[in-house]
N, C-alpha and C positions, 0 to 999 in steps of 0.2 A: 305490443312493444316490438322495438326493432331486433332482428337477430344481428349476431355479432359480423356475419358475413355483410347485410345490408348495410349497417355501420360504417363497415370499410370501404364499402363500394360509395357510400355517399361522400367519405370523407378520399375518396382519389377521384371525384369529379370535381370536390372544389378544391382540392391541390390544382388540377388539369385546368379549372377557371382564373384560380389564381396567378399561375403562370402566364397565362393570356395577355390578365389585366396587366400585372407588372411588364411583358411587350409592349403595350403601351404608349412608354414614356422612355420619347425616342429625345433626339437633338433637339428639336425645334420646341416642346413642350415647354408652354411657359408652367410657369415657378407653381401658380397657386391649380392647375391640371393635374400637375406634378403631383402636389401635399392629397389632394382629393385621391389621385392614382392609386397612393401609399396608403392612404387612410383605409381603401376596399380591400388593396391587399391584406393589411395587417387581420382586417376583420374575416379573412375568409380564411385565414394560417391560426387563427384563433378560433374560427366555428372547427376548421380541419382537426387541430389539436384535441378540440376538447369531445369531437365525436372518436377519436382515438382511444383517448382515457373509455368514454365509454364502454366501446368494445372491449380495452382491457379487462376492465370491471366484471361486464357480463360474462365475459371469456372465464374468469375465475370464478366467479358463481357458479357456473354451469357444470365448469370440473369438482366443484364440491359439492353440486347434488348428487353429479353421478356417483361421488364416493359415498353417499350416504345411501342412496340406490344398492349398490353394488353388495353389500351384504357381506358378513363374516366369510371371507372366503374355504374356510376350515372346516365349516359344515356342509352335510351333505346337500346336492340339490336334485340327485336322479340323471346328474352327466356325467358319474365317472367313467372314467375309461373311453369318453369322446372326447374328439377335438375340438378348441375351444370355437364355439362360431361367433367371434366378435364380427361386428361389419363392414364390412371394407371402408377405409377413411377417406372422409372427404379430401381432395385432391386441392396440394398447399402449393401456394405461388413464391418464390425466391423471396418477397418483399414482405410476404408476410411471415414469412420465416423471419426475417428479419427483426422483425419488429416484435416476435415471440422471443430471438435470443436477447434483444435489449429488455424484454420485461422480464427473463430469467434472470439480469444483471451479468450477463454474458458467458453465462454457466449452459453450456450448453446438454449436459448433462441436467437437465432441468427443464429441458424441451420433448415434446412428442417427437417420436418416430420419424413419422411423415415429416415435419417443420424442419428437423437434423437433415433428414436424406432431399430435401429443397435445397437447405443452404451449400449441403455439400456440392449440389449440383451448379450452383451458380445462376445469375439472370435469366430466365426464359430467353430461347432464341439463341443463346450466346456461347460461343466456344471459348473453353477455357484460355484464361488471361497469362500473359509472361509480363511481369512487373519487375522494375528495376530495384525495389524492397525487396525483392522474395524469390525466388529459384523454385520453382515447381507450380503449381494449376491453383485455379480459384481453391475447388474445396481443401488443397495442401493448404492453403492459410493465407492469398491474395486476394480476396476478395474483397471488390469496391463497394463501399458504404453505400444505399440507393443517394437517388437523386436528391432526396425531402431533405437530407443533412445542406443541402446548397444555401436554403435559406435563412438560417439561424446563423451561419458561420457567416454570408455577406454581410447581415446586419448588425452582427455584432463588430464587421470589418471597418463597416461606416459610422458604427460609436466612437470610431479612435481619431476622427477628423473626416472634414469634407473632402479631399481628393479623391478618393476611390468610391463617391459618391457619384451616383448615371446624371444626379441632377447639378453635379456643380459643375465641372468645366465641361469641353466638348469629348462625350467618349464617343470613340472608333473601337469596335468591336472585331476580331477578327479568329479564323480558323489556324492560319499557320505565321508562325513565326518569321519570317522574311523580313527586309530591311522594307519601309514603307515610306516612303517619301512624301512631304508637304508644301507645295510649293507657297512661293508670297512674293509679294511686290509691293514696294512702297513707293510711290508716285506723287506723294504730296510735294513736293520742292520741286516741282516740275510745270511748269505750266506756258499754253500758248502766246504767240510774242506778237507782238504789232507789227503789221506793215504797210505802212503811208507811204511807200516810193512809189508810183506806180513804173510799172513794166520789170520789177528786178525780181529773179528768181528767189523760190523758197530756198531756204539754208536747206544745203545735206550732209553735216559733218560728224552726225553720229551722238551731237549733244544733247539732242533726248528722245535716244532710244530707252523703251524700256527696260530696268535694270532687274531680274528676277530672283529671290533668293529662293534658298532651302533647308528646311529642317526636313531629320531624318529617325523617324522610329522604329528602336529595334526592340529588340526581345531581352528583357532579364528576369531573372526567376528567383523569387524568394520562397524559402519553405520554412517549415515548423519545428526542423529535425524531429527523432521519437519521442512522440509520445511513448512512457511505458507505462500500462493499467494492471496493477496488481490483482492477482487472483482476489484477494479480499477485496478490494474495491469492486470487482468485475461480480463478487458474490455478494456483495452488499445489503442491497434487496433498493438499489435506486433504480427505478422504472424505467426514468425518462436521462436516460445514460447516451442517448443522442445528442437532447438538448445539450447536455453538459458536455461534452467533446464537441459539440459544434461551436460552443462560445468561447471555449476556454482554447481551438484553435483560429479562431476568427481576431480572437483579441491579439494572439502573435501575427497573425500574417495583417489585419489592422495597422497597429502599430508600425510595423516595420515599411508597409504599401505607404502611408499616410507620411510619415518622414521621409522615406525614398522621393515622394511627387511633391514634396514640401523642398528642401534642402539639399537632395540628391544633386552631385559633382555634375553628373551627367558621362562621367566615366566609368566604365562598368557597374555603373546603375542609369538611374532615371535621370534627368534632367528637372531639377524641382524649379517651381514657380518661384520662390524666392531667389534662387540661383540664375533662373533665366531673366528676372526683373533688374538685376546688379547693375546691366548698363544702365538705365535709367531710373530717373526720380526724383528725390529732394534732399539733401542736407539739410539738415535742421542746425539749430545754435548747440543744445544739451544733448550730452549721455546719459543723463539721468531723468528727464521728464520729455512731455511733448506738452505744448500747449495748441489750446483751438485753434487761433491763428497757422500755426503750422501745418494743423490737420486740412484747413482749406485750402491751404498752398498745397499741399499734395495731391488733394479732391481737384485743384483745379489744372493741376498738372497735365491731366491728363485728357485728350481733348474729348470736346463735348459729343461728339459722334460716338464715342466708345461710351460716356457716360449716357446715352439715350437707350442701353441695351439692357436687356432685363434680368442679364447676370453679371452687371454692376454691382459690385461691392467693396467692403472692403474685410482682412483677416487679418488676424490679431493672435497674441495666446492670451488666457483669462487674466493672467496679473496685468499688458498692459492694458485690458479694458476695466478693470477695477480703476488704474493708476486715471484711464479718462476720466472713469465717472467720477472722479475725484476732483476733478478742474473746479473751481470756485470766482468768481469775481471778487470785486476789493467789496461788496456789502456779505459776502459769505453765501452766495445762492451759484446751486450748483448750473456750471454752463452748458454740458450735453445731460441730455435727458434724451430717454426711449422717445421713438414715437408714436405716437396717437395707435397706430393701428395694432401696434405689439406683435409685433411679426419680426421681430430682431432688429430692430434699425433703433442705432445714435443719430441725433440729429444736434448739427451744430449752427443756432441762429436760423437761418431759412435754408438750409443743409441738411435734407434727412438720407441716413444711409444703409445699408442693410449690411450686417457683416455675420462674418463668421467667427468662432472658436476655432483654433489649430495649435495642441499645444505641443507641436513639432517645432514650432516659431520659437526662436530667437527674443526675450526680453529686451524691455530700455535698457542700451547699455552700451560702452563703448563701440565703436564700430557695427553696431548691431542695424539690420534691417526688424525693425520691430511692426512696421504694419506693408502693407500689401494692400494696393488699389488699383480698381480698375474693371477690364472687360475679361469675366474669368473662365468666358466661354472661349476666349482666343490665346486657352493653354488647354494643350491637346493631352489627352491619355486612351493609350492605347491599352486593348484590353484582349490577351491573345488567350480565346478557350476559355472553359472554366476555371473555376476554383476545383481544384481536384483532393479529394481525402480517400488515404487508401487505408487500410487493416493487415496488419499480419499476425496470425495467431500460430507461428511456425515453433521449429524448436528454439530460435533465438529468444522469443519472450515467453515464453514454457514456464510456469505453468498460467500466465496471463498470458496478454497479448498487449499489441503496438500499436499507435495510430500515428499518421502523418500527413503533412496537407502541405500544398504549392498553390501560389499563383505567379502570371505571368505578365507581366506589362511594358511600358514606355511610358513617358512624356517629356514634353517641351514644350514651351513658347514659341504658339507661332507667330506670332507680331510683338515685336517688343515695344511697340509704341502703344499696344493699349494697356500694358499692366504697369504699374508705374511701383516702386519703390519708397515708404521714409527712411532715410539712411544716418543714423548717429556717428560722429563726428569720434575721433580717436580719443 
């Protein structure tokens, strides 16, 4: 059987793999590379997790043989009056300190020796941190959460809608926050002119020169404000107290990321895809329904170069795709139906389309932009840094402690001629 050290050392190679696999899936990754990509991931974050549990397991075992080993300590055994010669302890890494105080329930009082004087010491390699939560050094009470909380807290980030999803629009990934610029040019209304004179020069008046625009991505930051973890909670006896802080801050900066790239002003936030689509689109007749008809004048709005791209779609929130599925003809048979392959696509008549959930969106309703279509790789999100979750266990959250997380971004449309707009009437 395995010891609890090979356990872990198996289970931080396929973290180390995992992270690879998920690099990956970069821009150009089509959609079903993509679902495979995800699928190995999840299964190596789940082999990783559950060789974790193991070593916990074993980890506890092993402390309860030794206690039953260890003998009434009140009787004699022929060593009084020597010093005790217990044997020097194996040599503990920051991470597995770690992962000792979350199965303490964060009682650190409930950790070995060596695992406390790891944690106090901070990351291998690393000189103590100044954090703008906390005034004083890692083991004061700054210390950053490892790495491994990165991936529960994104995914739970991408439960709250597809914008802050690597697979739905085009992410740009970057290290510092600086203004980053996107150029574009729209050239269609422009084209070369006849000329049957002979011997007369070419026109030079500057009437079609090309015309360049710009969008521009900056930096804004959303956080989670404190978490506060009460001592009872912290003493609990919940294991897996990562998991649960990483979803329960995934789900606030989620939500908040997901709206901001959805319906964000674009003024000290994001510029969201429905905000940037407003120039363009369709009026429809009602505030209160859409019908198929409509939905194809929208589908066709938008031209067919953007519609041959294979993050064509369209976004919805669930009421109005309920409200679709509901369409009927005058014999009572319903008029969009799934398509064949079940991969998320309405299909209306010889129109199949693949959509999203985003229940950031806007309802049928007056004035409302209720779907979203189009090319949703040419809405840009910027993504500055990680996601960062920090710990304070100072005197401010005494006798618990604190958790808090940020992320960083941008977006905007960069061509407002492939995402097109349905737009309901006042």
């Amino acid at each position: 059987m395995a010891t609890v050290r090979e356990l872990r050392e198996q289970r931080a190679r396929l973290i180390t793999q995992a992270r690879a696999k998920h690099s990956e899936i970069v821009a150009d990754t089509t959609e079903a590379r993509a679902a495979e990509i995800e699928t190995e991931f999840n299964a190596m974050i789940a082999q990783a997790e559950g060789l974790e549990r193991q070593a916990t397991s074993l980890e506890a075992l092993e402390r309860a043989e030794a206690s039953l080993e260890s003998g009434d300590p009140r009787r004699p055994d022929g060593n009084e009056g020597r010093a005790a010669a217990d044997p020097a302890p194996e040599g503990v890494t920051y991470r597995q300190a770690f992962y000792e105080l979350m199965g303490a329930g964060g009682d650190t009082h409930a950790m070995r020796l060596e695992a406390r004087a790891a944690l106090a010491a901070g990351p291998e390699g690393s000189t103590p941190e100044q954090r703008a939560q906390t005034v004083g050094t890692a083991g004061a009470g700054g210390n950053i959460v490892p790495d491994e909380m990165m991936a529960p807290i994104v995914r739970a980030m991408a439960a709250w809608g597809p914008m802050y999803d690597d697979g739905f629009a085009t992410v740009i990934n970057t290290t510092g926050g600086g203004s980053l610029p996107i150029p574009g040019l729209d050239d269609t209304a422009k084209t070369a002119e006849d000329n049957t004179s002979e011997g007369v020069a070419l026109t030079d008046d500057g009437g079609k020169d090309a015309v360049f625009t710009k969008q521009t991505l900056g930096d804004y930051m959303i956080d989670t404000e404190w978490l506060r973890v009460s001592v009872q909670l912290a003493t609990s006896g919940l294991v897996n107290m990562e998991n649960l802080l990483g979803d329960l801050l995934g789900e606030r900066l989620g939500r908040k990321a997901n709206a901001s790239l959805t319906i964000g002003s674009g003024s000290g936030e994001a510029l969201g895809i429905v905000t940037g689509a407003a120039a363009s689109g369709v009026t429809i007749a009602s505030n209160a329904a859409i019908t198929a008809d409509e939905l194809l004048k929208v589908f066709h709005s938008v031209d067919p170069a953007y519609r041959a791209s294979p993050k064509f779609g369209m976004m919805f929130n669930d009421a109005t795709l309920l409200a679709l599925h509901q369409l009927k003809d005058g014999q009572g048979n319903y008029l969009i139906k799934a398509a064949p392959d079940g991969s998320g696509r309405i299909q209306i008549g010889a129109v199949s389309v693949k959509y999203k959930i985003n229940q950031a969106m806007a309802g049928i309703g007056a004035n409302a932009r209720s779907v979203v279509i189009g090319d949703m790789g040419k809405y840009f999100v910027r993504k500055i840094g990680n996601v960062v979750v920090g710990s304070d266990r100072g005197a401010r959250f005494f006798p618990g402690f604190g958790v808090a997380g940020f992320a960083r971004f941008d977006g905007a449309v960069a061509d407002l001629r492939a995402i097109k707009a349905l737009v309901h009437p006042a």
